[in-house]
Structures are given as structure tokens and as C-alpha cells.
C-alpha positions as CSV (number, residue, x, y, z in Angstrom):
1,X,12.4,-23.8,13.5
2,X,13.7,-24.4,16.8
3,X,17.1,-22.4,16.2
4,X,15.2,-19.8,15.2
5,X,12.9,-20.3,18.4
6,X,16.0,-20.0,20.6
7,X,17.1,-17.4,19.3
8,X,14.5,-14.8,19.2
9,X,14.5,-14.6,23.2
10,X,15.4,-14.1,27.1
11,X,15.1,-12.5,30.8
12,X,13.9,-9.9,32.8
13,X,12.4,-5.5,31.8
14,X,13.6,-4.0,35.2
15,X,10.5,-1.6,35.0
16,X,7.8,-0.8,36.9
17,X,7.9,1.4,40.6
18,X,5.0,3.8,40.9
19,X,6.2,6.9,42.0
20,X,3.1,9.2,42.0
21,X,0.9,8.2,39.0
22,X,4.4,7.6,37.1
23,X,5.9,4.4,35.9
24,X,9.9,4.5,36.9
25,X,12.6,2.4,35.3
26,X,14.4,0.8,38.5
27,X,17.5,-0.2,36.0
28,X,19.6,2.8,34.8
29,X,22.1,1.6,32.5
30,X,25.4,3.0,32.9
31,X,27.1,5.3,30.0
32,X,30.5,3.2,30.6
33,X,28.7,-0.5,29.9
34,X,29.8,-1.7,26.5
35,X,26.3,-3.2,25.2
36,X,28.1,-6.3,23.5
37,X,29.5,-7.3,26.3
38,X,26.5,-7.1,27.9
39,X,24.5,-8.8,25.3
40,X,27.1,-11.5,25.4
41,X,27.1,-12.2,29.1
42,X,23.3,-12.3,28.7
43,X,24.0,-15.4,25.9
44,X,26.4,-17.0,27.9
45,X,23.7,-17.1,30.7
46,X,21.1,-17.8,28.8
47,X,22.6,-20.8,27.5
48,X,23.3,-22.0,31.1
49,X,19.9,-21.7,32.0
50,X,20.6,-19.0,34.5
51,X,17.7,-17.2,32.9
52,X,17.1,-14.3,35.5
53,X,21.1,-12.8,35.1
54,X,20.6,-13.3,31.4
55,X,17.4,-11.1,31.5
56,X,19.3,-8.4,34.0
57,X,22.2,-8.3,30.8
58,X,19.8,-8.2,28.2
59,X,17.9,-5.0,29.4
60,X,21.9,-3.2,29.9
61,X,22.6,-4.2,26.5
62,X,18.8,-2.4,25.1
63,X,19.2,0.4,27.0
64,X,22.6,0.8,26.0
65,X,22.9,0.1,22.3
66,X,22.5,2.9,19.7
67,X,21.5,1.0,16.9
68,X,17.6,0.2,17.0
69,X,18.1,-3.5,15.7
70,X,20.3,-4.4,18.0
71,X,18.3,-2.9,21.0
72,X,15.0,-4.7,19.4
73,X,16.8,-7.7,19.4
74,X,18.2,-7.8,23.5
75,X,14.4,-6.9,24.3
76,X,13.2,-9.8,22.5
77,X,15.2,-11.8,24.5
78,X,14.8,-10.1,27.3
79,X,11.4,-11.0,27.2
80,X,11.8,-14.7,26.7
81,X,13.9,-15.0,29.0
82,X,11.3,-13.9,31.3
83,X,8.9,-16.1,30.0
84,X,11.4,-19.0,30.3
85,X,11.4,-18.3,34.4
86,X,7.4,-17.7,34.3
87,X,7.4,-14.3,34.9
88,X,4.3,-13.8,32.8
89,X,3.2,-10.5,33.3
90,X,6.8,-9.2,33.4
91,X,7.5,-10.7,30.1
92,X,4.6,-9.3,28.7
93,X,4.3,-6.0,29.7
94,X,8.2,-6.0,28.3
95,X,6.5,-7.5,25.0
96,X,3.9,-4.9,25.0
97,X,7.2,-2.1,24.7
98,X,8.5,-4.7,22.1
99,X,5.7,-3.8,20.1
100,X,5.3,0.1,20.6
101,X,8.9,1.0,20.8
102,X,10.2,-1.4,17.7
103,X,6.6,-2.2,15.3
104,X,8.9,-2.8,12.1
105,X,11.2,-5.0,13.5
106,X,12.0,-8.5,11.9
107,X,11.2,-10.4,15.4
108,X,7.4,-8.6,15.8
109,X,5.8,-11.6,14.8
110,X,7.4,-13.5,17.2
111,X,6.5,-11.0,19.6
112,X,2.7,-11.1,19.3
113,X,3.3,-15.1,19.2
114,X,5.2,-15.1,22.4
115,X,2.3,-12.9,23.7
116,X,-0.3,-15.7,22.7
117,X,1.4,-18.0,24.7
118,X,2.2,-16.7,27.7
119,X,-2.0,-16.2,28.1
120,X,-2.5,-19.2,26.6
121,X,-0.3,-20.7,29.5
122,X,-2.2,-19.0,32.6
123,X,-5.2,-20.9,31.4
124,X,-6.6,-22.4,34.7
125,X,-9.0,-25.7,34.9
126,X,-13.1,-25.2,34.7
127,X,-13.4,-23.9,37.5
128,X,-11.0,-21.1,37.7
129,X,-11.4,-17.1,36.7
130,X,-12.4,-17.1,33.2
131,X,-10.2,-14.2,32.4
132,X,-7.4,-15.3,31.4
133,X,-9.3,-18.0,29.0
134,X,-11.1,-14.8,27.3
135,X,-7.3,-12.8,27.3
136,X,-5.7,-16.2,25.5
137,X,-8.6,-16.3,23.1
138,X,-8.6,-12.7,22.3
139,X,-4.2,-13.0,21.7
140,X,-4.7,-15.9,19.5
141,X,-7.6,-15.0,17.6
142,X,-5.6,-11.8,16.8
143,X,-2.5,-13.6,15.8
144,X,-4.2,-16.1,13.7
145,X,-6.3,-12.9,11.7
146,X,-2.9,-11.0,11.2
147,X,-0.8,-13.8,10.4
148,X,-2.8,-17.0,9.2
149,X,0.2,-17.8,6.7
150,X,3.2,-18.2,9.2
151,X,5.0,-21.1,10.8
152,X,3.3,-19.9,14.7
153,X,-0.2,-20.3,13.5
154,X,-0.3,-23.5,12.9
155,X,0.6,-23.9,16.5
156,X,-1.5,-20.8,17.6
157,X,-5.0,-22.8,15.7
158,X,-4.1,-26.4,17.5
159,X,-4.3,-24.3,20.7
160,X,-7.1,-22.2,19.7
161,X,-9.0,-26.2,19.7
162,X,-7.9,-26.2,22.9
163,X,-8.9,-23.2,24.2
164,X,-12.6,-24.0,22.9
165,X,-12.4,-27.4,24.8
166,X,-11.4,-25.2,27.8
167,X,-14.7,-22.7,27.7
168,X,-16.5,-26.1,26.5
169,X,-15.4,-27.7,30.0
170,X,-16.5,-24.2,31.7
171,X,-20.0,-24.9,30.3
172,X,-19.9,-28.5,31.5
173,X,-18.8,-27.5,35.0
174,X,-21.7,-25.2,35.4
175,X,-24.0,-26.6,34.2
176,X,-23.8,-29.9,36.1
177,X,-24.0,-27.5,39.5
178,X,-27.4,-26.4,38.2
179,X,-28.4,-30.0,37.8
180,X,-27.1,-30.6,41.2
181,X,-29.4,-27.9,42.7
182,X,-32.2,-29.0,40.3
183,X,-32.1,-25.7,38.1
184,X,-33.1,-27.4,34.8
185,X,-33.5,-24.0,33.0
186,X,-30.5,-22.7,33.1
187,X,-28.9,-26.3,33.2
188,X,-30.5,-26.5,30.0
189,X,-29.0,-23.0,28.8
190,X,-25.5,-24.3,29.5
191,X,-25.5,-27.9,27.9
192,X,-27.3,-26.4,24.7
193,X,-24.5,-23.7,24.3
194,X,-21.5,-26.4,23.9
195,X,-24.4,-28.2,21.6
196,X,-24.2,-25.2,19.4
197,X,-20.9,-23.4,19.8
198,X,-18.6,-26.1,21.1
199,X,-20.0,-29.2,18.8
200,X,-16.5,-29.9,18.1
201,X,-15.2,-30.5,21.6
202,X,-14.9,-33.4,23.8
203,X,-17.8,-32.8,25.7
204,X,-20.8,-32.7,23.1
205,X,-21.6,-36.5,23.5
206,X,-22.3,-35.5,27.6
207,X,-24.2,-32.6,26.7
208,X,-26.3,-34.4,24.6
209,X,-26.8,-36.8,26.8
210,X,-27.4,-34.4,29.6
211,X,-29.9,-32.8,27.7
212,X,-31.7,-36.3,26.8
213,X,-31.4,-36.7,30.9
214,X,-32.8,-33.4,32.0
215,X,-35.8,-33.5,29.3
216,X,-37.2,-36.6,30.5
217,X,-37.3,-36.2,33.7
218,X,-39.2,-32.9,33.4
219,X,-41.6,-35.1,31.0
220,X,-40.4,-34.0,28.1
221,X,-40.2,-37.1,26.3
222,X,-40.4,-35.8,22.9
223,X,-37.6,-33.3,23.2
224,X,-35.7,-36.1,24.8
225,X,-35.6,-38.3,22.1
226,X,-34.7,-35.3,19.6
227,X,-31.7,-34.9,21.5
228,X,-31.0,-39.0,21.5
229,X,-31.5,-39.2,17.9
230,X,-28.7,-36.5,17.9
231,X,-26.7,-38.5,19.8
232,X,-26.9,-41.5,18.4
233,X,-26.9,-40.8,14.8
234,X,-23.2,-38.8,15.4
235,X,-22.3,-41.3,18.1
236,X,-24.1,-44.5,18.5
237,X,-21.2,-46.0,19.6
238,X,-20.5,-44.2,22.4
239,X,-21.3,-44.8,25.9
240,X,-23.0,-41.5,26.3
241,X,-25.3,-42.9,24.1
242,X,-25.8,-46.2,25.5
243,X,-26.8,-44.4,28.6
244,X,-29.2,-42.2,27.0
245,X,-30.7,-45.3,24.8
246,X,-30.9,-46.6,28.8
247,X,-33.2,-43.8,30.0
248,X,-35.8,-44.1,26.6
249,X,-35.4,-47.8,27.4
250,X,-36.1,-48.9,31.1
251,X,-35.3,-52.7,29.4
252,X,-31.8,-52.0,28.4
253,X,-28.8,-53.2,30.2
254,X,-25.4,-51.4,29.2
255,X,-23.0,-54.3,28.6
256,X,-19.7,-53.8,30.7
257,X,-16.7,-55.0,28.3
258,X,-13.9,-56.9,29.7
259,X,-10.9,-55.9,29.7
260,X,-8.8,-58.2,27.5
261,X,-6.2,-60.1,29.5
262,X,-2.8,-59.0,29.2
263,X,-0.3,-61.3,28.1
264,X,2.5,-62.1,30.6
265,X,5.8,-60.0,29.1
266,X,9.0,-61.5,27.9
267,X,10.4,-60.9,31.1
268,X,7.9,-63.1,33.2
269,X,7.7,-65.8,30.4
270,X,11.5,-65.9,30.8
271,X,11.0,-66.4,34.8
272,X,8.6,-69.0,34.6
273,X,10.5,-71.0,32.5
274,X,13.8,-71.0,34.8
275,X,11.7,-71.8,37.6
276,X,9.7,-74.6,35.9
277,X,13.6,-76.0,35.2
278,X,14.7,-75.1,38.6
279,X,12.1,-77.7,39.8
């Protein structure tokens, strides 16, 4: 799988000068370049890790080959390659060519996969534009309804969980400022969305608990203890739910667990001993 990774990719689409309302190609292959020489320096850079010259021969060789496979395959690369130096949006307005220019090509699989990633990649933290979390969703989600069968979706779904944990940590994020500033309705909003679309991330034991939090201190002591018995009957061990149990239970004490003491390593054993018979 990882031959075949390597192979499908590379460096850099020279497009993209506005002249007027019109898109210009800033690269315009010569009619003397021989495109397998081209496509061969672009290997031999790509191999090196000099990813940016790579990209520069694998456009010469697209624009300069007559057979469409062999075209399709240098913009593949080309693409990667670009991707490889985190030129994102390079990469995939080159993939988005890819896909119009060559749709029944063997590698336009791997083209829609590479898209995936590079949006799955600009993801930022919580607290960051949610764009590009939406954009990676929308890539994957695609991917995974065209081609659930195929080796990339199995890597595409274990980021899709991650993805989720992402707009799940959003949710968190915003919701805990509207606690700060004491706005318990839409507080509330926030913590019972991950509750009901993001139950499977990380952060459904805090939201529980947040919930158990806000409701009682609004006097809601019914609708707190709906939201303990949650809680604790999916995660009574937790310490989210020690902390709400807390709150229903002025009495309670959370019991801090020591840390077991680490035993001395080889090494130190080995010291002590020469200096006890140093002695």
C-alpha cells in the first residue's frame, strides 16, 4: 500500500495569474522538452525530497506528453508533490483539474482521497474558523459515499471520528464561554447538541456533567438528576461523574488516588548497589 502511495504523486501546477477576469498558465512548456526526461528528472527529485523542482518537472512532462495516461499520471504527482511541501490550495486546485481534465483515469480515486486529506489537514483547534472543519467533512463524507469499499476509506472513516471529535470540541468551547458569561440558555443549547449528535466523542461525559451543573444551579433539580442518571449509568466510573454525584450530594468527597510509586529502574538499582560496595 505504501508503494502504491508513493507512487501515485508529486509537486507544483504553475497556474494561476489573473489577467482580466482570466486564469493564465505562468508555465508554457516548450515544444523541444522531451516529457520523459522531464518526468524522470521530476522522480529523481522527488526521491531526494527536493519536492518543489520535482513539482516544476512534473507539470513540463503533463503539458508535454501526447498520451492522456501518461499526462494523468505527472499531474497526479504533481499534485502530491505539492501536498508533500504544504502547498494546500495549490495541490488542490491542481487536483480539482485532475479530476475534470482525466475522470476515467486509474489514479481518480486517489485523487479525491488526496483531496480529503489535504482539508482534513488545515483542520485548526476549537477555536479556529470552522470552515475548513465543514470543507474536510464535506470531502470525506463524499469519499466514503462513492467509495466505501476501497483501501482509503478505512483511513478516510477513522478520520471522519476525528473530525466529529473536532466539531464536538467546538461545541465544548462555546459553550463553556456562555457559562462564563452566565448564558445558561444557549449554554444549555451547546452541551445538549454533543449529547445528541456527538455521544460518541470524548467530550459527552463533560457535557453531561455540565448539563447536571448548569440545571442545578438554575433550580432545576429534577432535570439535573435526569442528566446524572445519564451519566452515571454509561459512566459511573468516571470522574465527570463523581463530580456531578458531588453537586446532588453536598456530603461527598471525591477521593484523590495516588499515584502508585514507581519502582527505581535497572539502572538506579545497579547504582545503588556499587555505591553500597563502594562504602
Amino acid at each position: 500500500m505504501y508503494l502504491r502511495f508513493l507512487l501515485f504523486l508529486a509537486l507544483i501546477f504553475f497556474t494561476v495569474s489573473c489577467s482580466s477576469d482570466k486564469k493564465k498558465i505562468i508555465y508554457e512548456p516548450s515544444s523541444s522538452i522531451d516529457p520523459y526526461k522531464a518526468y524522470k528528472e521530476g522522480l529523481d527529485a522527488f526521491e531526494k525530497n527536493d519536492f518543489f523542482f520535482a513539482s516544476k518537472k512534473f507539470s513540463e512532462a503533463e503539458l508535454n506528453f501526447e498520451q492522456p495516461k501518461l499526462a494523468a499520471k505527472s499531474s497526479i504527482m504533481s499534485s502530491y508533490a505539492l501536498y508533500s511541501i504544504n502547498f494546500y490550495e495549490e495541490a488542490d486546485e491542481n487536483l480539482k483539474r485532475f479530476m475534470k481534465n482525466y475522470p476515467a483515469d486509474e489514479n481518480i480515486i486517489y485523487a479525491h482521497y488526496l483531496s480529503a486529506i489535504i482539508h482534513f489537514e488545515q483542520i485548526g483547534d476549537e477555536k479556529n474558523d470552522l470552515n475548513p472543519l465543514l470543507q474536510a467533512e464535506e470531502k470525506i463524507d463524499y469519499f466514503l459515499k462513492r467509495y466505501p469499499k476501497t483501501d482509503y476509506a478505512i483511513d478516510l472513516t477513522f478520520k471522519k471520528d476525528l473530525v466529529k471529535n473536532q466539531f464536538a470540541a467546538r461545541e465544548m468551547y462555546i459553550a463553556k464561554y456562555y457559562i462564563k458569561v452566565q448564558k445558561w440558555v444557549p449554554a444549555i443549547n451547546r452541551l445538549k447538541l454533543i449529547v445528541e449528535k456527538y455521544n460518541k466523542t470524548i467530550f459527552i461525559e463533560e457535557a453531561l456533567h455540565r448539563l447536571v451543573e448548569i440545571h442545578y444551579h438554575l433550580g432545576l433539580e429534577n432535570e439535573a438528576k435526569k442528566f446524572a442518571s445519564i451519566l452515571g449509568y454509561n459512566y459511573n466510573s468516571s470522574l465527570w461523574f463523581e463530580k456531578s454525584y458531588q453537586i446532588l450530594n453536598k456530603n461527598y468527597k471525591i477521593v484523590q488516588k495516588k499515584k502508585p510509586k514507581k519502582e527505581k529502574s535497572l539502572i538506579n538499582k545497579i547504582i545503588n548497589i556499587i555505591k553500597i560496595n563502594n562504602e
